[in-house]
C-alpha positions as CSV (number, residue, x, y, z in Angstrom):
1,X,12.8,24.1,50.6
2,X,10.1,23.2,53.8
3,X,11.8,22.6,57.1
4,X,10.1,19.4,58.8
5,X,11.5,20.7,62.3
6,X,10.0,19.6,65.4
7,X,9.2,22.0,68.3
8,X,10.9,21.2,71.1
9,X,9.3,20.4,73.9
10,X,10.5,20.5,78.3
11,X,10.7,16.6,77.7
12,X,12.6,16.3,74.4
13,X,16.1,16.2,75.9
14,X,14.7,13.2,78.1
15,X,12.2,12.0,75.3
16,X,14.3,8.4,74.6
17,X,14.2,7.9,78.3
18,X,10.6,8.4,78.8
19,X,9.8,6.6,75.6
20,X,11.6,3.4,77.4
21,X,9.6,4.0,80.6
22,X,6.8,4.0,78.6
23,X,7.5,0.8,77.0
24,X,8.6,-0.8,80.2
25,X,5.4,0.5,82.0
26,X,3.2,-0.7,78.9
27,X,4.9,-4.0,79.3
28,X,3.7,-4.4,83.2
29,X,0.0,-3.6,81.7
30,X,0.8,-6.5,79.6
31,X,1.5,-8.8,82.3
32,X,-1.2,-7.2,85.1
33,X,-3.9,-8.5,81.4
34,X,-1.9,-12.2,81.8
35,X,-2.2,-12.4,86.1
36,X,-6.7,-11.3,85.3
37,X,-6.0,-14.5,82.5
38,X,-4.7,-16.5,84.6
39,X,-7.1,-16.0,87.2
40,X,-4.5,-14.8,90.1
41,X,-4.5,-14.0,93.1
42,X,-6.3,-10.4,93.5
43,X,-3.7,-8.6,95.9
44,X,-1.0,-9.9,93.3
45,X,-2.8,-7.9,90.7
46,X,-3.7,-4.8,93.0
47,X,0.0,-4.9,93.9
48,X,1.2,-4.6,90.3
49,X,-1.8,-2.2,89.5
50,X,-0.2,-0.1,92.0
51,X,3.5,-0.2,90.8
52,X,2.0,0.5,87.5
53,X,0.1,3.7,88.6
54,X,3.6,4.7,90.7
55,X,5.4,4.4,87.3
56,X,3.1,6.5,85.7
57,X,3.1,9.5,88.0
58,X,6.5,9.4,88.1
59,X,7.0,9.9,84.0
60,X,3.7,12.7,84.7
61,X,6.0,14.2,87.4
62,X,9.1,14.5,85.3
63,X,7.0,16.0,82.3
64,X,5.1,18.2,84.5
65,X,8.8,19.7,86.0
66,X,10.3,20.0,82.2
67,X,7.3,22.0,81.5
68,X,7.8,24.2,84.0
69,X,11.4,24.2,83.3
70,X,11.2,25.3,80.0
71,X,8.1,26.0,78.5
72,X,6.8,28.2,81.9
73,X,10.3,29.5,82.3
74,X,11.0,30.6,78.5
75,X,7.4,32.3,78.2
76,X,7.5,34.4,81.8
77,X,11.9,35.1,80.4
78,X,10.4,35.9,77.1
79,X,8.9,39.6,78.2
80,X,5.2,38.5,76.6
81,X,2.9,39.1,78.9
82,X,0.2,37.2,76.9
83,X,2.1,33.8,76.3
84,X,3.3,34.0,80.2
85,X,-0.2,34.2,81.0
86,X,-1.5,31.0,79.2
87,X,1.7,29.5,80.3
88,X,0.6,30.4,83.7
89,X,-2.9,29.2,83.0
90,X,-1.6,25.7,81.4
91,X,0.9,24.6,84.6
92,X,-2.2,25.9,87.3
93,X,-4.7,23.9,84.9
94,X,-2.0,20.7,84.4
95,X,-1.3,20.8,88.7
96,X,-5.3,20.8,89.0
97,X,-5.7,17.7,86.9
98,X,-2.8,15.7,88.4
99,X,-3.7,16.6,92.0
100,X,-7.5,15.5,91.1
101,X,-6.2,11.9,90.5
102,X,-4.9,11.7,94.2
């Protein structure tokens, strides 16, 4: 009989909250397309543009610490020298991206 289990993931304990940040942040975007609409004022929108971009490191932050937490963590506990390695390659590769966008 096939399995249809899911790998889990650094994020999946907190993957209903982040799903609900998600939403929440996707519903800002929504509002930031109504303000350009509605021809607001442009600080108004660069304000919400900027909450919007907070909200969004902060989920990238928290995903970014679970990976470490326990996809990092399990490969370097794990003994495999290989998998620790592209673990080690991932994060450095991740933290390069992330600190790009500053």
């Amino acid at each position: 009989m096939p399995t249809t289990e899911h790998p889990v993931r650094g994020y999946t304990a907190d993957k209903d909250k982040l799903l609900k940040r998600l939403a929440r942040i996707e519903g800002q975007v929504r509002g930031i397309s109504r303000m350009i609409e509605e021809d607001r004022y442009c600080i108004d929108v660069l304000t919400q543009l900027g909450a919007v971009d907070t909200a969004l490191e902060a989920v990238a932050i928290k995903v970014l610490e679970e990976h470490v937490q326990h996809c990092v963590a399990t490969a370097l506990a794990s003994g495999d020298e290989a998998d620790a390695n592209v673990k080690a390659a991932e994060l450095l590769e991740a933290v390069q991206r992330f600190a790009k966008t500053r």
